[in-house]
VEXKE-956181 format. One record per residue (C-alpha): residue number from 1; x, y, z; residue in three letters. Coordinates in Angstrom, 1 decimal, decimal comma. Example, Ala and Ser with C-alpha at 12.3 -4.5 7.8 and 13.67 -1.06 7.14 Angstrom:
SITE;1;12,3;-4,5;7,8;Ala
SITE;2;13,7;-1,1;7,1;Ser
! end
This chain:
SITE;1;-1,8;-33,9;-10,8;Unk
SITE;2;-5,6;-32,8;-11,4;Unk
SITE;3;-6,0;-29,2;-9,7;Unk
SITE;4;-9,3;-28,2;-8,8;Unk
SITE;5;-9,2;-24,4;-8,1;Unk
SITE;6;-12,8;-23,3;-6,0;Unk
SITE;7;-13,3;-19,5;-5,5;Unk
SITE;8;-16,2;-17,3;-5,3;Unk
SITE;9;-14,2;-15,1;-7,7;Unk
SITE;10;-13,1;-15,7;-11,2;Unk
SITE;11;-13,2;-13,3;-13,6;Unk
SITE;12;-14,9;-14,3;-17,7;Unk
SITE;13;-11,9;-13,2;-19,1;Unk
SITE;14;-8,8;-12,6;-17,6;Unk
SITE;15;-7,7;-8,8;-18,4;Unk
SITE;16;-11,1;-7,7;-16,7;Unk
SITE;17;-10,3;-4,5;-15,0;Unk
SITE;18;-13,8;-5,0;-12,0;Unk
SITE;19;-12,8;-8,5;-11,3;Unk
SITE;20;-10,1;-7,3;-8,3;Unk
SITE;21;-8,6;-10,1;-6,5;Unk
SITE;22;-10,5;-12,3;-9,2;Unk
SITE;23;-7,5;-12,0;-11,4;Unk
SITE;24;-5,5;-13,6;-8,7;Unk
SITE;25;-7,5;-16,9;-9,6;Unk
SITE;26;-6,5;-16,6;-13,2;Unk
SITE;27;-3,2;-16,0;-12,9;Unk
SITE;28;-3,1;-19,5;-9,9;Unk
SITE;29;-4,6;-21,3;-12,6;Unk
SITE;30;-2,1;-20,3;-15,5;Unk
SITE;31;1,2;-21,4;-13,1;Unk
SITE;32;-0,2;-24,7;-12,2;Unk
SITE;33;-1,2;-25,7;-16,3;Unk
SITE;34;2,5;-24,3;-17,2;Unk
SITE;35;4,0;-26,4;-14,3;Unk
SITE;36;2,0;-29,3;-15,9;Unk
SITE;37;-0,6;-30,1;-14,0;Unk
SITE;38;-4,5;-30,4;-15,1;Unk
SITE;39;-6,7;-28,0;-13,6;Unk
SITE;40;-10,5;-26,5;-13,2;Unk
SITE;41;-12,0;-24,1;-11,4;Unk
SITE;42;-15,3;-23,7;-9,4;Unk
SITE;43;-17,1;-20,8;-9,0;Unk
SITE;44;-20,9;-19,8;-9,1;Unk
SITE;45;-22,6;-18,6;-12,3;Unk
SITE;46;-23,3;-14,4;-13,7;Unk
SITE;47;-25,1;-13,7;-15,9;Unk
SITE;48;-24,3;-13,6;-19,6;Unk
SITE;49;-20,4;-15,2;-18,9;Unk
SITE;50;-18,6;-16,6;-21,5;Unk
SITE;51;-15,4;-18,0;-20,1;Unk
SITE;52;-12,7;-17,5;-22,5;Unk
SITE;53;-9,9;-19,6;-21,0;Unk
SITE;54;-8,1;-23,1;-22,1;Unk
SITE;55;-9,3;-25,0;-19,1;Unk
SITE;56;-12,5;-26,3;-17,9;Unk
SITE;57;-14,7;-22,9;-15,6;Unk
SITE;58;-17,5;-24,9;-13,7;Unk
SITE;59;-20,2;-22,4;-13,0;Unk
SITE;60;-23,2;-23,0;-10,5;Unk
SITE;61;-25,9;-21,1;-10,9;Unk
SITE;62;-26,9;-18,6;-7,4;Unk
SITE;63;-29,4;-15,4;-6,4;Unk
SITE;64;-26,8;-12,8;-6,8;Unk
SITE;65;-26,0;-12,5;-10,0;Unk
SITE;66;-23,1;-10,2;-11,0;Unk
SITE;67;-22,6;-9,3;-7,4;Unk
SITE;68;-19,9;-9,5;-5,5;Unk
SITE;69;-19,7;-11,5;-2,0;Unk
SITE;70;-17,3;-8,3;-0,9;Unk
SITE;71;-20,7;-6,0;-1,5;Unk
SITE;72;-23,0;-8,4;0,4;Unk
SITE;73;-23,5;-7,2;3,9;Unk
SITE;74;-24,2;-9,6;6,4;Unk
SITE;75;-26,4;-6,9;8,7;Unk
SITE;76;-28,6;-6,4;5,5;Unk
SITE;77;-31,7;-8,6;5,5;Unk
SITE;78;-32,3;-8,3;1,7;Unk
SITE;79;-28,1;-9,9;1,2;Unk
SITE;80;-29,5;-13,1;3,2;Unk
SITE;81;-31,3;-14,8;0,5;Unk
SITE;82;-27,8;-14,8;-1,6;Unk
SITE;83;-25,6;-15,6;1,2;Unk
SITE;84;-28,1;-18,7;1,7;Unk
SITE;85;-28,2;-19,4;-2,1;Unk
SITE;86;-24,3;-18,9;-2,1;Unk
SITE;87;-23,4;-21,6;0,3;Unk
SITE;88;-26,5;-24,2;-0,1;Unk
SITE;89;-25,7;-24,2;-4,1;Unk
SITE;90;-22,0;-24,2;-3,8;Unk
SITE;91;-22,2;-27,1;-1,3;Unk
SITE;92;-24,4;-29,2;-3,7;Unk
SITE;93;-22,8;-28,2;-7,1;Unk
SITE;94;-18,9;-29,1;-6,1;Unk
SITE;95;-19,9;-32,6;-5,4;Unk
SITE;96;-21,3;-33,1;-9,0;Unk
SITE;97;-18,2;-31,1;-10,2;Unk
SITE;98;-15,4;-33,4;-8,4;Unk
SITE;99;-17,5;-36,5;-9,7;Unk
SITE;100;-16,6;-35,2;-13,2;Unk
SITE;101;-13,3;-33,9;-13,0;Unk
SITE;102;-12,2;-36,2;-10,5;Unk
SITE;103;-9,1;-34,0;-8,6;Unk
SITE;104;-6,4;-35,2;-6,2;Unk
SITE;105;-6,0;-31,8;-4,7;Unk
SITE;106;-8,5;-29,0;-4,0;Unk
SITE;107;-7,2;-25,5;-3,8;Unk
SITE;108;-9,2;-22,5;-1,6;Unk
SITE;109;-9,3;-19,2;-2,2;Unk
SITE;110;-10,8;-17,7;1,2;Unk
SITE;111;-11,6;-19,5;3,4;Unk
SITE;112;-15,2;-18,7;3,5;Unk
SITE;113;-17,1;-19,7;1,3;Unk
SITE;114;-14,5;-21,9;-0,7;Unk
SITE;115;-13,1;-23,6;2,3;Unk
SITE;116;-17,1;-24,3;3,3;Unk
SITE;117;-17,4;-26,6;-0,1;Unk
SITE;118;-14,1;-28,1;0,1;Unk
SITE;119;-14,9;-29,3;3,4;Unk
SITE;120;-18,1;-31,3;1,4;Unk
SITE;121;-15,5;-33,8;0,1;Unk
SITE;122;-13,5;-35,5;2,7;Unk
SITE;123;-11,9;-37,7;0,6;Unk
SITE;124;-9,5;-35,3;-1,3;Unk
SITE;125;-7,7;-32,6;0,4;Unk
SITE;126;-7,8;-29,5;0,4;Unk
SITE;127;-5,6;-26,4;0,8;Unk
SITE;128;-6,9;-22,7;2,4;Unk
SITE;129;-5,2;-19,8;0,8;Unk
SITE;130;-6,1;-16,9;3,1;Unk
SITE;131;-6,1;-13,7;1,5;Unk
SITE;132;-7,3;-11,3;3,6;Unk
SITE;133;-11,1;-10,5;3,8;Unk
SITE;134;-11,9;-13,8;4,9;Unk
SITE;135;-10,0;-13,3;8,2;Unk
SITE;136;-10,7;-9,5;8,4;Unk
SITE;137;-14,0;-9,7;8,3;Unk
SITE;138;-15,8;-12,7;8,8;Unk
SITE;139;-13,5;-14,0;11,0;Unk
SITE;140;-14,1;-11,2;13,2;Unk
SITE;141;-17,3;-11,9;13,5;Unk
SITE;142;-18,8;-14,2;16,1;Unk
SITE;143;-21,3;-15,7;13,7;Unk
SITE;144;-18,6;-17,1;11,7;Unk
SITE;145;-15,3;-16,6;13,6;Unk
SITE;146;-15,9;-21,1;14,9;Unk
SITE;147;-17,2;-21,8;11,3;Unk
SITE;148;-14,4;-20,6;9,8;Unk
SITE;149;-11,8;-21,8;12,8;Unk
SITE;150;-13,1;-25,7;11,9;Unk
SITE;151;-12,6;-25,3;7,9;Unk
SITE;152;-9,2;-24,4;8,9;Unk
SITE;153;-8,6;-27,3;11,4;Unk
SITE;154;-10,0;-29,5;8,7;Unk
SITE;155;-7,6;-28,2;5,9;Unk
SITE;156;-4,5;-30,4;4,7;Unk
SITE;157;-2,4;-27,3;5,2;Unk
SITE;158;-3,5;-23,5;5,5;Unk
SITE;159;-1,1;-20,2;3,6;Unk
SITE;160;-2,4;-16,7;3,7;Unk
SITE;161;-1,0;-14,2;1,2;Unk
SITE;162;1,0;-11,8;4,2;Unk
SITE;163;3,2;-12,0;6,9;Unk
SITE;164;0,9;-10,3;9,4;Unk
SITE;165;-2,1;-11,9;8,0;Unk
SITE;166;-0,6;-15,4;8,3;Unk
SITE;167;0,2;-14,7;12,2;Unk
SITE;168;-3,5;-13,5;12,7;Unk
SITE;169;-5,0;-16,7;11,4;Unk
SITE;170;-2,7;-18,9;13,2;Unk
SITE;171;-4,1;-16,9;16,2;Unk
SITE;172;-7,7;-17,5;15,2;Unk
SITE;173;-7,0;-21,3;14,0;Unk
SITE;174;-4,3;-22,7;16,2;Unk
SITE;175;-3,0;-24,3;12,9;Unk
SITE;176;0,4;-23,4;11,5;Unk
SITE;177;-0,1;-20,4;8,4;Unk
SITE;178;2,5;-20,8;5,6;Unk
SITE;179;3,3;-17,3;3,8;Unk
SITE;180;2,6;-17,8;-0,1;Unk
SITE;181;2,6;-14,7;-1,3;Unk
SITE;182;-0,1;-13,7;-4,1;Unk
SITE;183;1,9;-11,3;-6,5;Unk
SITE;184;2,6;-11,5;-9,9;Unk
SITE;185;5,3;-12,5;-12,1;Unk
SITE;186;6,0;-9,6;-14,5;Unk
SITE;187;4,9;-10,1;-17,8;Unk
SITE;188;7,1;-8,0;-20,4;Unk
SITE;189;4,4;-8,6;-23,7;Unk
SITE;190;2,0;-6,7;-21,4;Unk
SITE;191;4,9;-3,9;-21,0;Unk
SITE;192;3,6;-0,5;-22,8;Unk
SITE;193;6,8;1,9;-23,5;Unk
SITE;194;4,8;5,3;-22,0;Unk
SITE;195;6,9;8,4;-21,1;Unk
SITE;196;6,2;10,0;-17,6;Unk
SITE;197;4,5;12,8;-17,3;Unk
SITE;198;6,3;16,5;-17,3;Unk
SITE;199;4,0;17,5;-14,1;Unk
SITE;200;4,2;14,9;-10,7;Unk
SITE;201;0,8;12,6;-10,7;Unk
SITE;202;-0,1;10,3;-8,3;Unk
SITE;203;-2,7;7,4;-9,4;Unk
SITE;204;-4,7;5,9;-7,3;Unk
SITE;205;-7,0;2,4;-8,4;Unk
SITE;206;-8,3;0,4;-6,2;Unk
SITE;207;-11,6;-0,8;-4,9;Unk
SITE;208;-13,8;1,6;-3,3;Unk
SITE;209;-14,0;-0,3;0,0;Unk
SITE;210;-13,2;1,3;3,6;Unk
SITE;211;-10,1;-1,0;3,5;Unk
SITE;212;-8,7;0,8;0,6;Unk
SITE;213;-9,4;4,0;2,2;Unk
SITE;214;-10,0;5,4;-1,2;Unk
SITE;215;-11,4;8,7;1,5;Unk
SITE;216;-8,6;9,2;2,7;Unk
SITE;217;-6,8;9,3;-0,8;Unk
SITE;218;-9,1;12,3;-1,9;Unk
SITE;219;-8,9;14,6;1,3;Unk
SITE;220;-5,3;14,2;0,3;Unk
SITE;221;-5,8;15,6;-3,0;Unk
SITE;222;-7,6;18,0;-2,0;Unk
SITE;223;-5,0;19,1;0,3;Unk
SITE;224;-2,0;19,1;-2,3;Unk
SITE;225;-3,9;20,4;-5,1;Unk
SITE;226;-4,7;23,4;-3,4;Unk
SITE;227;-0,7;23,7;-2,5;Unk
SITE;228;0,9;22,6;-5,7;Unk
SITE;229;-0,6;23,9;-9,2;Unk
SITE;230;1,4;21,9;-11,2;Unk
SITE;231;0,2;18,5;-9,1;Unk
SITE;232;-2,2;15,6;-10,9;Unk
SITE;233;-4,0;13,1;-9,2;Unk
SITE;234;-5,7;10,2;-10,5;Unk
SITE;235;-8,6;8,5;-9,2;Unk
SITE;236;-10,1;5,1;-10,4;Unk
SITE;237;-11,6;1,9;-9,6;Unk
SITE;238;-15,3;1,1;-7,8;Unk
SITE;239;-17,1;0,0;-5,0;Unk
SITE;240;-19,5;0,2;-2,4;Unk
SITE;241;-18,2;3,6;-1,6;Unk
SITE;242;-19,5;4,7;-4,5;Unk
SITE;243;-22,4;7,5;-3,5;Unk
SITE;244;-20,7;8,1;-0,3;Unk
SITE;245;-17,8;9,6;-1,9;Unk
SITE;246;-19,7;11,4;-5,1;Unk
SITE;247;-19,8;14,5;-2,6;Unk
SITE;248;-16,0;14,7;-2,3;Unk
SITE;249;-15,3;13,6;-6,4;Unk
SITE;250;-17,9;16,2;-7,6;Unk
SITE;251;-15,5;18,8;-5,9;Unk
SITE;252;-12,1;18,3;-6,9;Unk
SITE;253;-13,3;17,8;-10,6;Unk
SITE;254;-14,9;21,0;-10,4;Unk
SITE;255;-12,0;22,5;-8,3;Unk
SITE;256;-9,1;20,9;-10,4;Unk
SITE;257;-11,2;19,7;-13,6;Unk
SITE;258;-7,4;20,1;-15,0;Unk
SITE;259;-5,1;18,5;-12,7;Unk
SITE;260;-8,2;15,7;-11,3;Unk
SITE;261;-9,0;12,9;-13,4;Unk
SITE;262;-11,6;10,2;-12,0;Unk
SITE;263;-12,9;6,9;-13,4;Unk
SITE;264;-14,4;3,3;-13,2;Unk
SITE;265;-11,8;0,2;-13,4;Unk
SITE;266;-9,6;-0,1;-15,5;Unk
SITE;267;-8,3;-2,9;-17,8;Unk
SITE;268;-4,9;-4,8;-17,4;Unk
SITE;269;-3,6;-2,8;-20,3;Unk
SITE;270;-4,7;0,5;-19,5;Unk
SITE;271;-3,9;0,1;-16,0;Unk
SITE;272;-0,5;-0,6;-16,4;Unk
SITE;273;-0,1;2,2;-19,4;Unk
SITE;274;-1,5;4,5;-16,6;Unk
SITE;275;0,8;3,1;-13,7;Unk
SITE;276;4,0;3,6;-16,5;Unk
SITE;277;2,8;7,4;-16,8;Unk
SITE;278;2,3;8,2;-13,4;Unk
SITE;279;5,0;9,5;-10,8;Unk
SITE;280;3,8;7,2;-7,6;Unk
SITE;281;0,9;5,0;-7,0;Unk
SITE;282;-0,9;6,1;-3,7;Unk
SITE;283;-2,3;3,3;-1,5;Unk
SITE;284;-3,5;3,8;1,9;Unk
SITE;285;-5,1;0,9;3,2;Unk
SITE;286;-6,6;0,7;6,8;Unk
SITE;287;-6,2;-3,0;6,1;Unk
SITE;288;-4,0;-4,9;3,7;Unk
SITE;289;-1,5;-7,8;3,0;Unk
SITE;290;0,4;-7,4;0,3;Unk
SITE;291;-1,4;-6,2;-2,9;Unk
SITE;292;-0,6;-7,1;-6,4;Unk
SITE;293;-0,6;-3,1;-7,7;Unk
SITE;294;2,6;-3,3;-5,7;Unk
SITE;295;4,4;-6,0;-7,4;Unk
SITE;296;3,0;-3,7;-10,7;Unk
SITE;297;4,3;-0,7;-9,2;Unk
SITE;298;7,9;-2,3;-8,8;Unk
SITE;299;7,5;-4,2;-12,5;Unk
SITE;300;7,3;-0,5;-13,8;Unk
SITE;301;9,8;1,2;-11,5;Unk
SITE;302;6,6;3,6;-10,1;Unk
SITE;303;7,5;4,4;-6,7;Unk
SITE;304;4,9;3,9;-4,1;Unk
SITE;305;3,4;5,4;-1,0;Unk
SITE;306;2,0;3,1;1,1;Unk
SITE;307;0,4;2,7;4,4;Unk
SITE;308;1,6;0,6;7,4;Unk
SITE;309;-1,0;-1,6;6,6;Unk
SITE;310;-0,1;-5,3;6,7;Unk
SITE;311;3,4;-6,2;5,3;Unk
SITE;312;3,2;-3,1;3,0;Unk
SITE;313;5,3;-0,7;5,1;Unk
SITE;314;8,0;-3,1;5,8;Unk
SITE;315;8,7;-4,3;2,3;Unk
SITE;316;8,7;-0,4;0,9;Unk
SITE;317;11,0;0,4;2,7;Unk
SITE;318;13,2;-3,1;2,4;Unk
SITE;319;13,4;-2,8;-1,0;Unk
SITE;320;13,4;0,8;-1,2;Unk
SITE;321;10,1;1,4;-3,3;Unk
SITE;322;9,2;4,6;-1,8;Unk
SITE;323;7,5;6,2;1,4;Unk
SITE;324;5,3;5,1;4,4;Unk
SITE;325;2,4;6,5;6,4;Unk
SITE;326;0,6;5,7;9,0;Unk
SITE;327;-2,7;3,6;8,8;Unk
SITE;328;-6,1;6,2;8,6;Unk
SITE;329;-3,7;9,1;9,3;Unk
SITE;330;-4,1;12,0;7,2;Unk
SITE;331;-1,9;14,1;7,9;Unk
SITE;332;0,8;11,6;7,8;Unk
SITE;333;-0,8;10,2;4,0;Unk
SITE;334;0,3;14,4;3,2;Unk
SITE;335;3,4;14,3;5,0;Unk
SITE;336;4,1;10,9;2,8;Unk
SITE;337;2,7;12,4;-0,8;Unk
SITE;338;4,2;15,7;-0,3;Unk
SITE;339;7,7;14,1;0,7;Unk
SITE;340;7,8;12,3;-2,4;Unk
SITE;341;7,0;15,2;-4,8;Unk
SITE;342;10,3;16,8;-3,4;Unk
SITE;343;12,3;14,0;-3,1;Unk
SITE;344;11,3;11,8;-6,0;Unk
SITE;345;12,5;7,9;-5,5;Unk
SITE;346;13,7;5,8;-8,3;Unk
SITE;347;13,6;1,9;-7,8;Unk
SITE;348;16,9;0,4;-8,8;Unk
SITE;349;17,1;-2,7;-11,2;Unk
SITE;350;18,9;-4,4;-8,2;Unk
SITE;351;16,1;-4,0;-6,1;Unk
SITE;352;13,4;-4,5;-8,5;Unk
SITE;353;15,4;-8,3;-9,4;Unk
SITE;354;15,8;-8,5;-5,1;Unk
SITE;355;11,8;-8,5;-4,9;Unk
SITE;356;10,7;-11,0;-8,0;Unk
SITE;357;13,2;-13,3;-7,0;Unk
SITE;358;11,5;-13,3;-3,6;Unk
SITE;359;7,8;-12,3;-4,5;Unk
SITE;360;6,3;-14,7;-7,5;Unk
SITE;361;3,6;-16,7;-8,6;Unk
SITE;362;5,7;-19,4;-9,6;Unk
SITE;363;7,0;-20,0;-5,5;Unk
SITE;364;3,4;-19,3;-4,7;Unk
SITE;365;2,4;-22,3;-6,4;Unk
SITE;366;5,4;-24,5;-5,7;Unk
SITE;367;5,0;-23,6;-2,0;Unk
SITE;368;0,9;-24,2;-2,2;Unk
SITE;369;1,8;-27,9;-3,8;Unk
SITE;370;4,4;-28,8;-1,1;Unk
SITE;371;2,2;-27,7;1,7;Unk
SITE;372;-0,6;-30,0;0,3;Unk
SITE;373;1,5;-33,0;0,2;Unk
SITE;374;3,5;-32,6;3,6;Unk
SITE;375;1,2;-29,8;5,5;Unk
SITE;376;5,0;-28,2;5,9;Unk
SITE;377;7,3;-26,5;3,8;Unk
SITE;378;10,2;-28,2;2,4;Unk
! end
């Protein structure tokens, strides 16, 4: 079958550490071509790319350059331009692109603005994969809550990447929501042999987004660096948070320039060397599905501390990966941190073999295909 992949994010390479949920993209595209299918992906242009992948990267060419459409804020009038140049563009360039490539399915990634230009060709169907910030945010909003409510309607079939995600756009659709979840398959030639460290360190990376609530991670810091000297906490990623939170960073590296490490995004390789070293991986969100640093957080046997955020609190403590907090409570984020430095989990192989049985891309992809040719799971 001849895959056509559309996203508004998709990464030149595919270890880039600031492509975020980019990677997710990559990794979709990889399954289907070892499954045996053909695929492509479209996505607009940035400049000075130079795709380095086995398959065909169509490119259209847009106002925004390098940005991101998660930094593009809707209530700025200087974003407009590149929203307007993001969907006009988009809309005109798939057509030439299915012309060429010719495909018999068209995949989604967000429904907005992937689902928009899949709804251009009405002759081959297309699957939405929902994954979060689509529904969260512009389906929130009045503006685009009907826009995005008929891309759905008009979809073959329609997944989302969470339990609790799926249920909230069946709510805003009225179309049935398959679960696919969007974790990865463990890859053991990525695998770096690093020792723990002697002292407990949490790492943090992540975007700097409110969702994230990388905020909230650093008043925690703050709070259990002062009461434990033998404590590190590691800080990376990037975002639109950026200045707001230099205040609060300039701080605990003066405070703790020691025991506080801070920095920009990492790639796959350091990430994961990092992740091996650390004692837990912190993640907070105020809004979340299931994120793939926590199928890399069970792949390395790191516990976690999550939030109650989307279907993270329910499958940490299924499967035993560590300890939950409530969603923008800080005190409760301490309770959680400080809990774990004194009772330290370990994730059993059991459990870890229990969770990539369940969690993959490989059924992500399987599930995706089935959907597109039945609109129900088989």
């Amino acid at each position: 079958m001849r895959i056509l992949i559309v996203t508004h994010n998709f990464p030149s390479r595919p270890d880039a550490g600031d492509a975020a949920a980019g990677n997710l993209s990559v990794r979709l595209a990889h399954e289907i071509l070892q499954m045996g299918h053909s695929v492509s992906v479209f996505t607009q242009n940035s400049p000075n790319y130079q795709d380095l992948y086995t398959f065909k990267v169509w490119r259209f060419p847009w106002s925004g350059g390098k940005t991101l459409l998660g930094h593009l804020k809707i209530w700025k009038p200087q974003h407009w331009m590149h929203f307007i140049s993001l969907w006009l563009q988009g809309q005109r360039e798939i057509k030439k692109c299915v012309h060429e490539f010719d495909p018999e399915l068209l995949i989604a990634l967000w429904a907005l603005p992937a689902g928009h230009y899949c709804k251009q060709i009405p002759h081959v169907p297309f699957v939405v994969w929902c994954l979060g910030s689509d529904i969260w945010t512009y389906g929130r909003m009045p503006i685009f809550r009907q826009w995005i409510r008929n891309i759905l309607q008009s979809a073959k079939s329609v997944a989302a990447d969470g339990l609790a995600l799926a249920k909230e756009v069946e709510a805003l659709s009225g179309v049935q929501c398959h679960f696919a979840a969007s974790l990865r398959l463990p890859d053991l030639t990525q695998m770096v042999s690093v020792p723990k460290m002697e002292s407990f360190q949490f790492f943090y990376c992540a975007r700097w987004e409110k969702a994230k609530a990388p905020d909230l991670y650093l008043a925690a810091c703050k709070i259990l660096l002062e009461k434990n000297q033998k404590l590190r906490c590691l800080f990376f990623g990037g975002g639109s948070l950026k200045v707001q939170l230099q205040k609060d960073l300039q701080f605990l590296k003066n405070r703790f320039p020691d025991r506080f490490q801070a920095g920009g995004y990492l790639d796959r390789e350091a990430f994961l060397k990092m992740l091996t070293n650390s004692s837990c991986y912190v993640l907070p969100s105020r809004e979340e599905s299931i994120p793939m640093a926590l199928s890399d957080s069970v792949f390395t046997g790191t516990p976690l501390v999550v939030s109650e955020a989307g279907d993270m609190g329910s499958i940490v403590r299924q499967y035993e990966l560590g300890s939950v907090c409530k969603i923008g409570d800080l005190n409760d984020l301490v309770r959680a941190m400080d809990e774990i430095i004194h009772n330290p989990k370990n994730i059993s192989l059991k459990k870890q073999n229990e969770f990539f049985t369940q969690y993959n891309m490989k059924n992500t992809v399987n599930k995706l295909l089935n959907i597109s040719q039945t609109g129900q799971l088989g």
